[in-house]
C-alpha positions in Angstrom: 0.0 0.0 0.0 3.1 2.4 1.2 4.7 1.6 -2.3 1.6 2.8 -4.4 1.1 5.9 -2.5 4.8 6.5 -3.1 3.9 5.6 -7.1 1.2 7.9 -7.1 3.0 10.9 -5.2 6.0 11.0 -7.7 3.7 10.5 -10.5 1.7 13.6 -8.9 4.9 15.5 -8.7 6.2 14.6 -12.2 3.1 16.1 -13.6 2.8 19.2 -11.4 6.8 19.8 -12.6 5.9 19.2 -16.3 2.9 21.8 -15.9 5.3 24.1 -14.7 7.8 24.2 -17.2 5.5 24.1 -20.0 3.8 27.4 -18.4 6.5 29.0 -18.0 7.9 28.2 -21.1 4.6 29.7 -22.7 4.9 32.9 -20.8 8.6 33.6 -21.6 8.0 33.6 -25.3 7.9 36.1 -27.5 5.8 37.8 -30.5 8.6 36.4 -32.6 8.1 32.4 -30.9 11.5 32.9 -29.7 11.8 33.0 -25.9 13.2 36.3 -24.3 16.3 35.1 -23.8 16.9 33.9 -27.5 15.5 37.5 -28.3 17.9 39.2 -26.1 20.9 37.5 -27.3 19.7 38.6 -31.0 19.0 42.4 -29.6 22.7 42.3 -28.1 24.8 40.9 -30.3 23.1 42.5 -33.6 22.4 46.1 -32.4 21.6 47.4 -36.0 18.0 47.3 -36.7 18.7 45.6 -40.1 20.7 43.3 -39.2 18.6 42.1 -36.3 15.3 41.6 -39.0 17.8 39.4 -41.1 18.6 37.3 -38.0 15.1 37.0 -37.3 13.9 35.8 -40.5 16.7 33.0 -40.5 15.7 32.2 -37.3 11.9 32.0 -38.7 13.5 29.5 -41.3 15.0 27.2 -38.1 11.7 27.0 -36.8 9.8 25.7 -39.8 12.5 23.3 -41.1 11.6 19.8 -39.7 14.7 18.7 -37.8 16.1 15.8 -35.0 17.1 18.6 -32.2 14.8 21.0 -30.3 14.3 24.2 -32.2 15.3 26.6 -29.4 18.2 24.2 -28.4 19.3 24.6 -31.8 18.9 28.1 -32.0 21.2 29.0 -29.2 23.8 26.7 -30.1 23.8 28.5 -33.7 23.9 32.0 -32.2 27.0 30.6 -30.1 29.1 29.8 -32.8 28.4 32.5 -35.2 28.4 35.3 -32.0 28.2 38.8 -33.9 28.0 36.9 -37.4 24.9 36.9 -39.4 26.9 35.7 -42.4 27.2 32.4 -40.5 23.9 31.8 -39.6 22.9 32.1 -43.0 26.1 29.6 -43.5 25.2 27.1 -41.1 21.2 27.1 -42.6 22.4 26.7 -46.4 24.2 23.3 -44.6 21.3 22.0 -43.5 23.3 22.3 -40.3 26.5 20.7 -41.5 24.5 17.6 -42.6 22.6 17.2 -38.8 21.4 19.4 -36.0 23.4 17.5 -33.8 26.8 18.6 -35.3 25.9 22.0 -34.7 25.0 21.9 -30.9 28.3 19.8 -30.3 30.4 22.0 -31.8 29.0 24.9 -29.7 30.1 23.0 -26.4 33.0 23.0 -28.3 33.5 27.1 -28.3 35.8 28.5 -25.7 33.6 30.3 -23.0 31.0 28.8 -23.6 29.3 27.6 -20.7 25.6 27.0 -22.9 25.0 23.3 -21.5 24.2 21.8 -25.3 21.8 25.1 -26.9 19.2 24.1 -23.3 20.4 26.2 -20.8 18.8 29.8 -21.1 21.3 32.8 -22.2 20.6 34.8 -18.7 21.6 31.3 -16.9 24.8 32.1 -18.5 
């Protein structure tokens, strides 16, 4: 009896944590589907209006291709490796992300500094 109202409380617990995350999640996102601190770390490192559009639509782009990776987890692992560059986001799309998403978030790991835990852990974590 002890074991299944153990069962049930983490079960309980599980789903209260899942609810939470997918709130919050929802509330932290932006008019652009990106959340804030995807949107941040565009405004920051492309501080020219232009610029900042392009990045944007690319970004757009991520989000509609079907890939193997989460789209924001991918997202911040491209914005890692290409930092201030736009010309290498545009790069790293025409690859169809060097072949697979997954090359893409292991070579941001791979970039000195960066403490990013694979594209998942938010910018302002950081």
């Amino acid at each position: 009896m002890k074991l299944v109202l153990v069962t049930i409380g983490i079960l309980v617990l599980v789903f209260v944590i899942m609810i939470t995350r997918f709130y919050n999640k929802k509330n932290t996102t932006t008019k652009h589907g990106l959340p804030d601190d995807i949107l941040l770390r565009i405004q920051q490192k492309f501080p020219n209006p232009k610029d900042r559009e392009e990045v944007l639509k690319m970004m757009d782009e991520i989000k509609k291709d079907a890939i193997n990776v989460g789209k924001e987890q991918l997202i911040r692992s491209i914005l890692i490796i290409a930092d201030k560059d736009k010309n290498k986001i545009r790069q790293i799309i025409d690859s169809k992300y060097y072949g697979d998403p997954r090359n893409i978030i292991i070579e941001a790991m791979e970039v000195p500094g960066n403490e990013n835990d694979h594209g998942m852990t938010s910018f302002e974590k950081e």
